[in-house]
C-alpha positions as CSV (number, residue, x, y, z in Angstrom):
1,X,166.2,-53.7,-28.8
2,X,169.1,-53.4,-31.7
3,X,171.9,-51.2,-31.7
4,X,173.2,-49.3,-34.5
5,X,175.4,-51.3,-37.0
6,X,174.3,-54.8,-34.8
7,X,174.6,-57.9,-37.1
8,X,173.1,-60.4,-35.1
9,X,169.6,-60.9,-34.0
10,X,168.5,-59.1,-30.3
11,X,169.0,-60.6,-27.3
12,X,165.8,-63.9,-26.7
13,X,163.4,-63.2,-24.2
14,X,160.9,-66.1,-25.0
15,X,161.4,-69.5,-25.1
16,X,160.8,-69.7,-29.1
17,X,163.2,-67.2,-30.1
18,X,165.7,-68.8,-28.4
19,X,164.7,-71.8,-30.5
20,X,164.8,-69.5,-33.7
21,X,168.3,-68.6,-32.6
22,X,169.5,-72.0,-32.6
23,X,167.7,-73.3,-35.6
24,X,169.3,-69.5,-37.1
25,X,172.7,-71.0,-36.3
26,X,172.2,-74.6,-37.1
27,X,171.2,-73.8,-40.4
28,X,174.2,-71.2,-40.9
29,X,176.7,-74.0,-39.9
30,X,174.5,-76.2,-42.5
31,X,175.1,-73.7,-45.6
32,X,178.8,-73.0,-44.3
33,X,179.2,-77.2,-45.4
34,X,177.4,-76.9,-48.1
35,X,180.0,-73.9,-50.0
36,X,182.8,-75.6,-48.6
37,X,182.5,-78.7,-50.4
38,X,181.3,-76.7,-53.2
39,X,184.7,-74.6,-53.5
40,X,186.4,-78.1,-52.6
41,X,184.9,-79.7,-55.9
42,X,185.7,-76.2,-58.1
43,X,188.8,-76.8,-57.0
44,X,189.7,-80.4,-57.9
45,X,187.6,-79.8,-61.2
46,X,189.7,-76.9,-62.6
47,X,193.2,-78.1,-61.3
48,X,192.2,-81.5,-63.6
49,X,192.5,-83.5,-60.5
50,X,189.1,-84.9,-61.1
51,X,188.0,-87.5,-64.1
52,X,186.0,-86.1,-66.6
53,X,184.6,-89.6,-67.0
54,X,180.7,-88.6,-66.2
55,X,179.0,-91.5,-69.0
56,X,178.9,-94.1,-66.0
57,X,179.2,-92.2,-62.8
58,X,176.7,-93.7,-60.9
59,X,178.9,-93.6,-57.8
60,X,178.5,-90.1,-58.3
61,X,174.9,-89.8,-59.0
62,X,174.2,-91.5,-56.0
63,X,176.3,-89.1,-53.4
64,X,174.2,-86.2,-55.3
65,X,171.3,-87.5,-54.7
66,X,171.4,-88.9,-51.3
67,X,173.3,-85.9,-49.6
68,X,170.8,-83.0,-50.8
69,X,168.1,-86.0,-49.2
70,X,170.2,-85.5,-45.8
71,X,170.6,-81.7,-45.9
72,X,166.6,-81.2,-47.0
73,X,165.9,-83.6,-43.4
74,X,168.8,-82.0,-41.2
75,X,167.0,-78.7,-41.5
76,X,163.2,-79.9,-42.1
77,X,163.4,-81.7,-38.9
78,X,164.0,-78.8,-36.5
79,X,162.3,-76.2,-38.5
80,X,158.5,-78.6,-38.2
81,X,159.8,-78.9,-34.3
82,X,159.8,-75.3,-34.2
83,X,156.4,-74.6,-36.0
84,X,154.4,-76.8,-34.1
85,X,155.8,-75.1,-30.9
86,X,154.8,-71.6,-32.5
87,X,151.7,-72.9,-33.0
88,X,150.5,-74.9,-30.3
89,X,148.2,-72.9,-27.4
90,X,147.4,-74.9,-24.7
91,X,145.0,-73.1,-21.9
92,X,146.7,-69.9,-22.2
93,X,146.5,-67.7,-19.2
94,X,145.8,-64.4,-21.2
95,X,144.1,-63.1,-24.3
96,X,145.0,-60.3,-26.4
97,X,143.2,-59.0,-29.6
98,X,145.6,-56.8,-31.5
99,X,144.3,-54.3,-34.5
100,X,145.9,-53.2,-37.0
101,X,144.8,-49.6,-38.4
102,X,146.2,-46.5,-40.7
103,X,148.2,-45.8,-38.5
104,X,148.6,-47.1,-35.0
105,X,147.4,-49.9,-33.2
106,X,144.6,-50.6,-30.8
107,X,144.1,-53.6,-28.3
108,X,141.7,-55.5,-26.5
109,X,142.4,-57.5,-23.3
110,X,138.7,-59.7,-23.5
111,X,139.5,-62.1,-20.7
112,X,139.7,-58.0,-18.3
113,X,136.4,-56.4,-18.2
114,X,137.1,-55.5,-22.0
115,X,139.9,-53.3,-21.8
116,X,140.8,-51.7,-24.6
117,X,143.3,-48.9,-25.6
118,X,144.8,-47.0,-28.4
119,X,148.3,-47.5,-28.9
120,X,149.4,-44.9,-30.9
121,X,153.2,-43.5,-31.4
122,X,154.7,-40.6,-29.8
123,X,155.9,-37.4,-32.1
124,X,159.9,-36.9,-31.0
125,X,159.2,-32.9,-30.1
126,X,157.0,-34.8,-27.1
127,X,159.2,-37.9,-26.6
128,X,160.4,-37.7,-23.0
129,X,164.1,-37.7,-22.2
130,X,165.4,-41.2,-22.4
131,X,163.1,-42.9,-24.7
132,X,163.6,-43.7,-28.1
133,X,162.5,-41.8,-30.8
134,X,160.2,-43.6,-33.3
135,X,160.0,-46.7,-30.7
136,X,157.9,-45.2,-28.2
137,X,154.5,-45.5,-27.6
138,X,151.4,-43.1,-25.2
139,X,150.2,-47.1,-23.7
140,X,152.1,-49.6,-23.5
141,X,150.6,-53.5,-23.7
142,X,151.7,-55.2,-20.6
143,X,151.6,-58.6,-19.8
144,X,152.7,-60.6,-17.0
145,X,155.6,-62.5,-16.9
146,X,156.2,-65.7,-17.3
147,X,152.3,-66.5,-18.5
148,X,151.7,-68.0,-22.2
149,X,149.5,-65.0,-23.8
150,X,147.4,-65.9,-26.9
151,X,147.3,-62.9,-29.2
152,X,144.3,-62.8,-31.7
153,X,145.9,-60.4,-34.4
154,X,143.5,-58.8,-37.1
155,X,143.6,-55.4,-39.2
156,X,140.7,-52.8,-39.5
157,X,141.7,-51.5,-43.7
158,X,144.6,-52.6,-45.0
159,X,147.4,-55.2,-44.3
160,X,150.0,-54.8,-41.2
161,X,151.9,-57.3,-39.1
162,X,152.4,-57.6,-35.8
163,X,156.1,-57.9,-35.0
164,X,158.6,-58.1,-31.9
165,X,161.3,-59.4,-32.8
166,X,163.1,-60.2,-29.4
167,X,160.0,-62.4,-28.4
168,X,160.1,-64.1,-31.9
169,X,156.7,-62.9,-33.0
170,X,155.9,-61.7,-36.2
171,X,151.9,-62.3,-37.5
172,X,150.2,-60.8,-40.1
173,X,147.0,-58.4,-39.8
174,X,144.8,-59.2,-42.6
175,X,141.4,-57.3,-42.5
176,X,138.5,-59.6,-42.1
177,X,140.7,-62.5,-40.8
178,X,141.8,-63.6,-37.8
179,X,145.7,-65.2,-37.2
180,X,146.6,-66.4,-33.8
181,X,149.8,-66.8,-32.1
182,X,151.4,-66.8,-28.4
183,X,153.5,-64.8,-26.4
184,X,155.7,-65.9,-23.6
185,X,158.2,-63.3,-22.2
186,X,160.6,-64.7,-19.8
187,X,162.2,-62.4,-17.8
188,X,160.8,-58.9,-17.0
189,X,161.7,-55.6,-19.6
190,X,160.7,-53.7,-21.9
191,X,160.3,-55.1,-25.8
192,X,160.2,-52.8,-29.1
193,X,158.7,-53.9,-33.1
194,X,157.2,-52.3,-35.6
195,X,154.5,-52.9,-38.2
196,X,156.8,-55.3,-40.9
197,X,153.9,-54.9,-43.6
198,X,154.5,-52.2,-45.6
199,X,151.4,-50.2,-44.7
200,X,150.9,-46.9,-46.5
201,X,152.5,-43.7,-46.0
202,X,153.1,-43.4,-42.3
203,X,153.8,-47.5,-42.3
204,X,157.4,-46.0,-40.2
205,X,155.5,-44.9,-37.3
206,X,153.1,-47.0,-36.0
207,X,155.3,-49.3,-33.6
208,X,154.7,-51.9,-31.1
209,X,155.5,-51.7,-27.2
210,X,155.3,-55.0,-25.0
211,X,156.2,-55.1,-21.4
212,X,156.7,-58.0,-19.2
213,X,156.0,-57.2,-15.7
214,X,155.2,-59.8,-12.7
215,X,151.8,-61.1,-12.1
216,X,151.0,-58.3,-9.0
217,X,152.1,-55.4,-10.4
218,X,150.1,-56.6,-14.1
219,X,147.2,-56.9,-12.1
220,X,147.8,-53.7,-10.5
221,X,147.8,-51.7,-13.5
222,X,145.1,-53.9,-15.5
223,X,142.7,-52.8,-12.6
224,X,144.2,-48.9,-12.5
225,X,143.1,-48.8,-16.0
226,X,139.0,-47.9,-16.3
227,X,137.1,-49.7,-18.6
């Protein structure tokens, strides 16, 4: 989860935001070019070092033309990669329905004898010691580790989004509409979001609790769980 005055994005725990990160980085190095040959040519031009000759330039119209052409396909390249890995869902090993309501979230594991919970914050006078405050949440939604986990996000009365930012998931819950993406946690823990649609007055505390656990002890607790 983030730490006070932390700049940079939380640590990946899925494949795609580590592909985020990197496209996050590319792009950064990208714009850094970009404003350094900017400041180069504000440079030149107010020290006079330049020709003000622009009637037949067409030397220069063709470097501004063609460079913006390479910068557009630098970034547009790895950013359609990225989208069609977000999006494609290939036999996934888990379903998860997630609803967005006023305020707090509800969930529905179809492919598990319909389970479905409530997942609703807790107040900080009842937070146990050790949690977070505004984080926290009475039931978890687990999934096991290392599995591709379609989630099936929809809202109930008014808009939401369902957002964790350390899996690289952020989808919006639009009532009477259904938007689909995937999960895939890597490594075992414990992962924090929030709603990121502003939702109404208590939009600040309905959050979002995912943890990855292995495949036994998922199916241990899916089965603990009555239906």
């Amino acid at each position: 989860m983030a730490n006070h005055s932390q700049l940079n994005f939380q640590d990946a725990s899925s494949p795609i935001m580590e592909e985020l990160m990197g496209f996050h980085d590319h792009a950064l190095m990208v714009a850094l070019a970009i404003c350094s040959l900017v400041l180069y040519l504000l440079t030149v031009v107010l020290t006079g070092k330049l020709s003000s000759n622009t009637v037949d330039a067409q030397a220069i119209e063709l470097v501004w033309t063609i460079l913006p052409a390479m910068v557009l396909v630098a970034l547009a390249l790895p950013s359609l990669r990225i989208l069609y890995m977000m999006d494609e869902i290939n036999e996934p090993d888990l379903t998860l329905k997630a609803i967005g309501h006023q305020w707090y979230w509800s969930y529905e594991y179809t492919d598990l004898k319909n389970l479905t919970f409530d997942s609703y914050m807790i107040p900080t006078t009842d937070l146990p010691r050790g949690h977070f405050r505004l984080l926290e949440v009475d039931h978890r939604v687990v999934i096991p580790t290392s599995s591709t986990v379609r989630v099936i996000v929809t809202a109930d009365d008014v808009l939401h989004s369902w957002a964790v930012p350390s899996l690289g998931v952020k989808t919006d819950a639009v009532p009477g509409r259904l938007n689909q993406t995937s999960l895939f946690a890597s490594r075992p823990g414990v992962f924090y979001g929030q709603c990121s649609e502003i939702c109404g007055a208590n939009h600040s505390f309905m959050p979002i609790v995912v943890e990855s656990t292995p495949l036994a002890n998922f199916e241990s607790w899916s089965s603990s769980i009555p239906s």
